[in-house]
N, C-alpha and C positions, 0 to 999 in steps of 0.2 A: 729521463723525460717525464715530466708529469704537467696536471691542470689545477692551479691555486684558482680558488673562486671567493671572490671577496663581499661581502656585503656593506653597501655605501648607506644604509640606512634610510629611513624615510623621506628627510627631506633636506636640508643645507648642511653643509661642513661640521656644525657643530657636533652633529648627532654620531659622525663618524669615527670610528674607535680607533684607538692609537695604534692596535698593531694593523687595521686594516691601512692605516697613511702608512706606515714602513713599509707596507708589502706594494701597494700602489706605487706609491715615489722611487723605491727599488725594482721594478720592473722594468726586463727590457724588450719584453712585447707585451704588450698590456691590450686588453678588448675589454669594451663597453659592450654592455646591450643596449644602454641609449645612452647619450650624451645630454639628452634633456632632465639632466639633475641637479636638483638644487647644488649639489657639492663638487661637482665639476669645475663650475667659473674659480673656485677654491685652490685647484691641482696646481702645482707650480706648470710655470708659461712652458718651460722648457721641457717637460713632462710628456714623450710622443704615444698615442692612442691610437686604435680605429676603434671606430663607432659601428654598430649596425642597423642607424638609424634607417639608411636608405631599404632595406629590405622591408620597412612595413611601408614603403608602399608599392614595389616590383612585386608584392605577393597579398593574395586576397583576404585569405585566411589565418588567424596566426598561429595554426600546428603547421605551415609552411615556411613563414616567418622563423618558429623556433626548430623545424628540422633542419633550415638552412644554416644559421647558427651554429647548430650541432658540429654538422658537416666539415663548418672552415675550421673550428675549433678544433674538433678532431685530427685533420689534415696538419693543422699546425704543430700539436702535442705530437704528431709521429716524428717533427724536426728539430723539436725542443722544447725547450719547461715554455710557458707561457703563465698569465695572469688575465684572468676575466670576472670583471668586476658589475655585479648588482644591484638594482635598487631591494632595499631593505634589509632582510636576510638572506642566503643564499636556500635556506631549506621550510621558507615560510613563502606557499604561493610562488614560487617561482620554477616554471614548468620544463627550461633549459638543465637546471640543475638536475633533475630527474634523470632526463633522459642523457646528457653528459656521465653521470654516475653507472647510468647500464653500459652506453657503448664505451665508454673505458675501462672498467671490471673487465667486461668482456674480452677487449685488446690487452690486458695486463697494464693500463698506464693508470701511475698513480695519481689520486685527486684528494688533496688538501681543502677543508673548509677555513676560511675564514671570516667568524661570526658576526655579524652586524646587527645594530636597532632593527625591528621588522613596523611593519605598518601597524602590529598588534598593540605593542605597548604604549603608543602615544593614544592610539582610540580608548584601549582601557583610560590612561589617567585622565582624557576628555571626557571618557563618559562615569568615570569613579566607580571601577566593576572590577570586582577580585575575578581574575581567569580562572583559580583554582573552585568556583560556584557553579561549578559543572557546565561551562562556556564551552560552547562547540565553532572550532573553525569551521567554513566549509567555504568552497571555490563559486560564487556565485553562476558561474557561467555553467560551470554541472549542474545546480538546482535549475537553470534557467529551461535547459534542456530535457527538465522531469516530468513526470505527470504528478507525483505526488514529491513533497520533500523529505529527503531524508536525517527527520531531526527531529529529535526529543523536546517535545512541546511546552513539558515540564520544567524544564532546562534553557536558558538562554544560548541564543547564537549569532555568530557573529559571520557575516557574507561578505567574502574581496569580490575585488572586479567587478564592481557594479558599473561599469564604466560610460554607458551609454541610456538613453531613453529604451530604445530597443530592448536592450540587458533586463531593466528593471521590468519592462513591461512583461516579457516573458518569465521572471522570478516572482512576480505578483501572481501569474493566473497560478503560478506551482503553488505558493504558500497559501491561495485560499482554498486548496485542497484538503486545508489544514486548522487557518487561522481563518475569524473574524474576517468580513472584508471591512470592518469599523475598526481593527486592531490598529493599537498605537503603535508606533514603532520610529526611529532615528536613524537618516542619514547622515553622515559624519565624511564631509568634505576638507579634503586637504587638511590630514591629524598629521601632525609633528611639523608644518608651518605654520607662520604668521600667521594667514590669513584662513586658520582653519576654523570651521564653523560646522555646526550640529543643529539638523533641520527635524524637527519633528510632525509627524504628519499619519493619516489612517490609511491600513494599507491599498484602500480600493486609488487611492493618488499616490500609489509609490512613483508611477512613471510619469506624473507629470512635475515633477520637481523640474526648477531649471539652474538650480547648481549642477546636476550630476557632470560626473567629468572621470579623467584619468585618476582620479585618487577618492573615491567617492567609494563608502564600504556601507554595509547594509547594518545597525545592530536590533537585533528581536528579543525583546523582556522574555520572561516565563511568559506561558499561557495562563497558568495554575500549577496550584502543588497536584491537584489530582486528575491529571489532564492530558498520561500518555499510559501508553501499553506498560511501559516498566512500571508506572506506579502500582497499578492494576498487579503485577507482578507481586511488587514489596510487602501490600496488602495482603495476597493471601500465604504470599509465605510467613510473614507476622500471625495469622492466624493459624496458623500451622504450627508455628514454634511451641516451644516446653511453652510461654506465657503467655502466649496466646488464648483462643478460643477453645472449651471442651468440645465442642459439637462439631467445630471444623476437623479437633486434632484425632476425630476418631471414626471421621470419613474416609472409605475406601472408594474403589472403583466402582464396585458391584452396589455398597449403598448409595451411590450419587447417580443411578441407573436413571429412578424414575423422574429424579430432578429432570433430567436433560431432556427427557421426554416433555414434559412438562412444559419448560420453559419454551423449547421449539413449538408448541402447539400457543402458547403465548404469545409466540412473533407473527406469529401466523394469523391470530386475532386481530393483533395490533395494524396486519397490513390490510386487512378484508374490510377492518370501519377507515380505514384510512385519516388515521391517528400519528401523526410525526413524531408528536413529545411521548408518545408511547409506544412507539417504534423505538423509538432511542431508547429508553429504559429497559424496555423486553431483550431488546438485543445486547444493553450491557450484561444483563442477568445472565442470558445466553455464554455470552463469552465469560461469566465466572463460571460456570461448571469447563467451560475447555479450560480455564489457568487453575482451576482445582485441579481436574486430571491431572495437567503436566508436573504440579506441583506434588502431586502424591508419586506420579512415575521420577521424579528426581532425585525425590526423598529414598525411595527404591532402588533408585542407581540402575534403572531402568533405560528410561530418554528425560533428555530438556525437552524445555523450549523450544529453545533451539531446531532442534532435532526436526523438531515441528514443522514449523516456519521453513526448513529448508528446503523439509521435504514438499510440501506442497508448491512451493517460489519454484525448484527445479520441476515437478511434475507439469504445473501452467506453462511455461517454458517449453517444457519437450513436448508438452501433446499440443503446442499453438504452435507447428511449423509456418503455417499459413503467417504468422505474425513475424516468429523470431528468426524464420530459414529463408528458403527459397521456393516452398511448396505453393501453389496456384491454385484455390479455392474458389477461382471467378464470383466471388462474393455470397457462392454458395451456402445456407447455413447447415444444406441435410452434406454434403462435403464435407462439411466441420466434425458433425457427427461419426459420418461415415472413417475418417480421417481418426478420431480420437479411438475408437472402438480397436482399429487395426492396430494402431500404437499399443493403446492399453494389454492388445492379448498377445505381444511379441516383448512384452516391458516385462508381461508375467511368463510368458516361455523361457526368458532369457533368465531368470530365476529359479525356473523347475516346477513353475506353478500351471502350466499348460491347462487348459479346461480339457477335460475327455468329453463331457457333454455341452450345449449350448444353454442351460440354465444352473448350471451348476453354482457360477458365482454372483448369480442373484441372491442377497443375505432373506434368510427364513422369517429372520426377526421383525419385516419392517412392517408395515400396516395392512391387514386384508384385500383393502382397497387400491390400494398402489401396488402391491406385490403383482395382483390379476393385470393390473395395466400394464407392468414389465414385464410379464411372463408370455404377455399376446403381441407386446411389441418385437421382444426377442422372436417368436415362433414365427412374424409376420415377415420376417429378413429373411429368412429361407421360405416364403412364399408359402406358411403353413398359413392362409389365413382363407374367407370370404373374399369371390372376385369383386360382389359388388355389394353395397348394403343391404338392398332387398333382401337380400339373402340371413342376413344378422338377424332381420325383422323377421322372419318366418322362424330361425332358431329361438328367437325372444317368447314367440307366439308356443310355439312346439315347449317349451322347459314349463309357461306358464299352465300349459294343459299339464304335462305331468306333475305338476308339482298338487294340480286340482285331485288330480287319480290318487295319488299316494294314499296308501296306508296307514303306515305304522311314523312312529315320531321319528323314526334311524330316516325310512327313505324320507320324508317331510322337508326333516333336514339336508340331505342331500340336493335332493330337488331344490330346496332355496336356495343351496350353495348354487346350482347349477344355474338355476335364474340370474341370480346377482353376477355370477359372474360372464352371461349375456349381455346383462345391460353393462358392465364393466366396457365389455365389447363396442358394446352401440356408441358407448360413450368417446372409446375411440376413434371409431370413424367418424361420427363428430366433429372430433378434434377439440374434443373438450377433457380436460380432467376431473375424473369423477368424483375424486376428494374437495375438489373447490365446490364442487353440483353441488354436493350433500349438504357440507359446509354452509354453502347458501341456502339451501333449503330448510337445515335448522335455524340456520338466525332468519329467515320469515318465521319459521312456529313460532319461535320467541315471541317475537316481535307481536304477530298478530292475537297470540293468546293472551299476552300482557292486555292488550286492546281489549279482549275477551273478560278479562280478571276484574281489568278498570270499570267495564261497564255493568259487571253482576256487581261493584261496589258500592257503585253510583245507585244502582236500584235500593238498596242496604238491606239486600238477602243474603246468606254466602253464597258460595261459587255451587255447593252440592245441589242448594236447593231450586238452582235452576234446571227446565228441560233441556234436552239435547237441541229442540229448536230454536227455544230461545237462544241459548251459546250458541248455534251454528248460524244465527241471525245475527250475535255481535261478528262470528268469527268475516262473516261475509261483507258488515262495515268496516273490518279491517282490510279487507281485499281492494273493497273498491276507493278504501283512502291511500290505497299503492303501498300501506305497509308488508 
């Protein structure tokens, strides 16, 4: 007993291969998936079939459609060989063939291909595109279902099943996740007949096309040559190589430290003036020091990429039960919190990394000001903190007096440590971050000193030879121009 699966090709008789007509014409139980093929009316009269046309419409969905399918198919190969024949190829986009291929492995029955034209090759010679120029299939109806798509932007691709307005509507919002909503791009209706035609159009109107139909495939040009994460890749492993750059090939981890600091203090600019085309750039820069890393640990035989990407794809995963499980966060976001925290210190138990203290695995390294903010956040979870702010205010008040008493330059300093990290405090209850405060507060000095600078200019004294009143008279036109 076994299951021969034939592929009928794109579209009419012609395209059909000679050993698929032996295997057809010689069957003597033969199954369609549809009877609506051009090569059908072809089959000799006396030639008997079943069709399973009628199941798309007794079933709503078509993973019901193709597990009924499955099913008769199956039932039948336990009674004997049969033949079930496909539009195009049997292993291009055709989603029976999959799942036929697991449950008969599985039963021990054997299954025979018999290869057909696929819808691929007639779109290539319509639209004059070598498949071997890094051309990506993909199943339209899975992008349709994405948030982002998954496809090298760099790279052309090529989307079946665009089958409906519906289809494309939902494949547009995924690709401008990605792409232009002004991007060119061609549908390519009914390839390998007559009456096939190639509509081109920009993607914010993919779904208002009014050919789209049963044979209707999506094709996407490149974006650019430098316009996906791999390029970004090839780049710096190119400067990495024997021919590449000296200065790249002779970075480590520890000297690419302060970059990374750097550049994140960059993005961070870039987002506080509210700057897009310099948001984009800060954050490419950004992401060269992570694909330097990974590139120096690869080179190391350390980790990928890879490794990367994985690891973070599965940690968002496991600590977003509320998204990818069954957990009920009633839209809570301190839940979410609460939720990831417990995750995170059973992720590290389960490891051997157990905290014995409750600030242990706060990193030492990170900014004076942020570390105070998560060390009183952590303390405040077990209820180490002020019932009510009044309270902050009087500790605020009590640090500033001692800090006046001090002595010597050891306690002086202390005592400032202790103030600051008061108002660290205040800043908390607040509900404010106190890196942004500051942050803000330096760009007004900027801001209103420049004002200051400009107008000891304009007098044409320098800046020294003004009084203190005079500058505190510009600094206060600065004030009240809202800079």
């Amino acid at each position: 007993m076994g299951i021969t699966i034939v592929g009928l090709g794109p579209g009419d008789g012609e395209d059909l291969t000679r050993r698929a007509w032996h295997t057809l014409t010689s069957a003597s139980h033969l199954y369609l998936r549809t009877a609506q093929h051009g090569c059908v009316p072809g089959l000799p009269k006396t030639l008997r079939y079943r069709s399973f046309d009628a199941l798309y419409e007794t079933h709503d969905r078509f993973e019901d459609v193709y597990e009924a399918i499955i099913d008769t198919l199956m039932a039948a190969a336990r009674e004997g060989d049969l033949v079930y024949a496909v539009p195009g190829d049997p292993l291009v986009g055709e989603a029976t063939t999959t799942g036929l291929l697991q449950r008969a492995r599985a039963e021990g029955i054997a299954i025979e291909i018999v290869s057909g034209v696929s819808f691929v090759e007639p779109l290539l010679a319509q639209l004059g595109v070598d498949a071997l120029e890094g051309l990506q299939l993909l199943d339209g109806l899975q992008v349709a279902g994405m948030h982002h798509p998954p496809i090298n932007p760099a790279c052309p691709a090529l989307l079946a099943q665009v089958y409906s307005a519906a289809v494309a509507s939902d494949i547009k919002l995924t690709l401008m996740n990605q792409y232009p909503e002004d991007f060119e791009l061609q549908l390519v209706h009914s390839a390998g007949r007559a009456d096939v035609r190639v509509e081109t159009l920009p993607l914010y109107a993919l779904d208002r096309s009014e050919g789209i139909g049963a044979m209707t495939a999506l094709y996407l040009p490149a974006l650019g040559e430098h316009s996906s994460f791999e390029s970004a890749q090839e780049i710096i492993a190119h400067l990495r190589a024997p021919e590449g750059c000296p200065w790249d090939r002779e970075q480590t981890h520890e000297s690419l430290r302060r970059f990374l600091i750097e550049e994140a203090w960059e993005v961070l600019e870039a987002i506080e003036e509210g700057d897009a085309a310099a948001l984009a750039e800060e954050l490419g820069d950004l992401l060269l020091q992570i694909v330097l890393h990974a590139q120096i640990a690869t080179e190391e035989g350390r980790f990928r990429m890879a490794d990367v990407l994985q690891h973070i794809n599965a940690k968002m995963i496991r600590r977003h039960p509320h998204v990818w499980g069954d957990v009920d966060v009633q839209g809570d976001p301190e839940a979410v919190l609460h939720n990831w925290e417990e995750l995170k210190r059973a992720e590290k138990a389960a490891v051997g990394k157990e905290e014995d203290y409750l600030l242990d695995s706060l990193p030492r390294g990170m900014p004076a000001l942020l570390e105070a903010l998560r060390l009183q956040e952590r303390a405040a979870k077990v209820n180490f903190d002020w019932p009510h702010m009044a309270q902050v205010l009087d500790k605020l008040r009590e640090e500033l007096k001692e800090l006046q008493a001090a002595q010597t330059d050891a306690e002086r300093e202390q005592e400032l440590g202790d103030l600051l990290f008061t108002l660290v405090n205040l800043a908390r209850w607040l509900k404010m971050e106190p890196e942004g405060a500051l942050r803000g507060a330096n760009a007004r000095f900027r801001r209103r000193f420049r004002h200051v600078e400009e107008g000891a200019r304009d007098s044409g004294r320098p800046l020294i030879e003004h009084s203190l009143a005079q500058l505190d008279a510009l600094w206060n036109e600065a004030k009240e121009a809202g800079l």
